[in-house]
N, C-alpha and C positions, 0 to 999 in steps of 0.2 A: 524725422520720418518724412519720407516723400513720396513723388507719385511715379511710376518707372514704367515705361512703354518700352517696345520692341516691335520689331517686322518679326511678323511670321508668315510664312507661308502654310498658305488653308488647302487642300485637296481633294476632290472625290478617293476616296479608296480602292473604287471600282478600277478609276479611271485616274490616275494621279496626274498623267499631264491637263488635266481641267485642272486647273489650281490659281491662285492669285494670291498677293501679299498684302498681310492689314496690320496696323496699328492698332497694339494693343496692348492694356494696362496691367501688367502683371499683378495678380490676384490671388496669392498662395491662400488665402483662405476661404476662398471660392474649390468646392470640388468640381465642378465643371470649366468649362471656357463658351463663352458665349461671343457668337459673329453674327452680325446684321443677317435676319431670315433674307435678304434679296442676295447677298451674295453667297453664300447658299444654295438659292434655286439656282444661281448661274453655273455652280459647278456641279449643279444634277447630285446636289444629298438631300438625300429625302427624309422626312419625320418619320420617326418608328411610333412614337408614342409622344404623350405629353405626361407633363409632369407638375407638381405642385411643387413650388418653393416659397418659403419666407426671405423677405427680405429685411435688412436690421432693423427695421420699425416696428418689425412684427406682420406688418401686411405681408398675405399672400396673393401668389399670382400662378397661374398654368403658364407653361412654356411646352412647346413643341421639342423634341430631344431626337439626335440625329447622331452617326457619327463620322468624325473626317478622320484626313489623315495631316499631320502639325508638320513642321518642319522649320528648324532654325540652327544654325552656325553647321549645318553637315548631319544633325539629329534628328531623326524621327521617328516617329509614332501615331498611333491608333489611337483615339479617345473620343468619349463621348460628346455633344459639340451643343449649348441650347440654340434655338432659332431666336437671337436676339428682336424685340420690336422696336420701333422709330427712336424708343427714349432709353434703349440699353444701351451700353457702355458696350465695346469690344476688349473681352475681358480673356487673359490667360489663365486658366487655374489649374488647380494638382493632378488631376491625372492626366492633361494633357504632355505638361511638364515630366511628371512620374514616367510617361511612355516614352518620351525623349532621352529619359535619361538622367535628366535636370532636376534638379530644384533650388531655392533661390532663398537667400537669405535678407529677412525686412530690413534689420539691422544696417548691415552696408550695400544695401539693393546690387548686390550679386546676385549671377548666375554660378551655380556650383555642379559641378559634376555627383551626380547621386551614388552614393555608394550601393553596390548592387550585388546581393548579398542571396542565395540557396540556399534552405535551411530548411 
């Protein structure tokens, strides 16, 4: 098991050419994706709310919760986004992924095309 980074491109929704590319640690069991709050404020996405999460220790923590628009290899999507602070990670997780399209297997740190399915 390892640790698997990607560019992705972050977006205002509003405004998608405000956008810039970050490094970030692919985190399929993370429901969110989390980007540094300062960039962020550069691309004018604003908190809707804040939210409580635990983290594996069990501590919890509030986070500010925003959403962007994701984009990577030609795929994109809509998803919810945390306002990471100084000491978060830049983290990909499932339903950014899920909006793309994507999802990723830990096993052999693939990225896979998500079957997408109407029912």
């Amino acid at each position: 098991m390892g640790l698997t980074f990607i560019p992705i491109t972050v977006s205002n929704p509003a405004n998608p050419d405000k956008k810039t590319t970050v490094d970030c640690l692919i985190d399929s069991g993370a429901i969110y994706s989390v980007i540094p709050k300062r960039i962020l404020k550069k691309l004018k996405i604003k908190p809707e709310e804040s939210r409580q999460f635990t983290l594996a220790n069990g501590d919890k923590m509030k986070r500010a919760v925003g959403i962007a628009r994701f984009q990577m290899n030609g795929k994109k999507g809509g998803a919810p986004v945390v306002f990471g602070e100084i000491k978060d990670s830049a983290l990909l997780g499932a339903t950014a992924l899920e909006a793309m399209g994507m999802t990723f297997n830990p096993l052999t740190r693939e990225l896979l095309p998500l079957p997408m399915i109407i029912g």
